[in-house]
C-alpha positions in Angstrom: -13.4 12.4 -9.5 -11.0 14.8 -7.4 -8.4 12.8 -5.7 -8.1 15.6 -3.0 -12.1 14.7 -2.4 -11.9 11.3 -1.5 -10.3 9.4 1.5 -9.1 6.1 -0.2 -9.2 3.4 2.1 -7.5 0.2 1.6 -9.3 -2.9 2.8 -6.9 -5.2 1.2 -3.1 -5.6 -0.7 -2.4 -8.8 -2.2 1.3 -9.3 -3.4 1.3 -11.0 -6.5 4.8 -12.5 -8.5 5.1 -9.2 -10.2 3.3 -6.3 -8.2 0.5 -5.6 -5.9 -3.3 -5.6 -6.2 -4.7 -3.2 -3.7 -8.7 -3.8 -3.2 -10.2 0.0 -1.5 -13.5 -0.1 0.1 -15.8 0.9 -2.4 -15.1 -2.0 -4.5 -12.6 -0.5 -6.7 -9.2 -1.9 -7.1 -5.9 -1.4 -8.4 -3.0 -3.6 -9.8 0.5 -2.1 -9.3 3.8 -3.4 -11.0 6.3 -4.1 -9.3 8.8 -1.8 -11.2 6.3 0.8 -11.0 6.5 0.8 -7.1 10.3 0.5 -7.1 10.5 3.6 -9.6 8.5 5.6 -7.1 10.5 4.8 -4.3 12.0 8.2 -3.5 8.4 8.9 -2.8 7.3 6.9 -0.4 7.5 7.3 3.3 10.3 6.2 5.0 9.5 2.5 7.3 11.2 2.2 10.9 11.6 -1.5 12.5 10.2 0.8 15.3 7.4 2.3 14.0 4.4 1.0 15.1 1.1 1.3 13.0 -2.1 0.4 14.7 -3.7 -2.9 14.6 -0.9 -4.5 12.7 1.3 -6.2 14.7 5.1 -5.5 14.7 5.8 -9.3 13.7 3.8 -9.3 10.4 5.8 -5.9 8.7 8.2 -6.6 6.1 11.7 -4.1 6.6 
């Protein structure tokens, strides 16, 4: 599969102890390590308190 095909969409992240397992809406899912995240970092888009994503409510973001 092409990754530039497909439209991944997230239907659910669950922080665990040491990562993240991220469930997508064809039934596949994903467990990330933490460390692995944290390496990646400098590649990841930039989070604003202000930003504002829709239908998730200001309150419930982590900085």
């Amino acid at each position: 599969m092409e990754v530039n095909s497909v439209n991944p969409r997230i239907i659910e992240a669950l922080r665990t102890r040491d990562g993240v397992i991220i469930t997508f809406e064809d039934g596949k899912y994903a467990k990330f390590p933490a460390r692995l995240l944290y390496a990646m970092i400098l590649n990841a888009v930039e989070m604003s308190a202000s930003l504002s994503e829709p239908g998730v409510p200001a309150s419930s973001k982590t900085p």
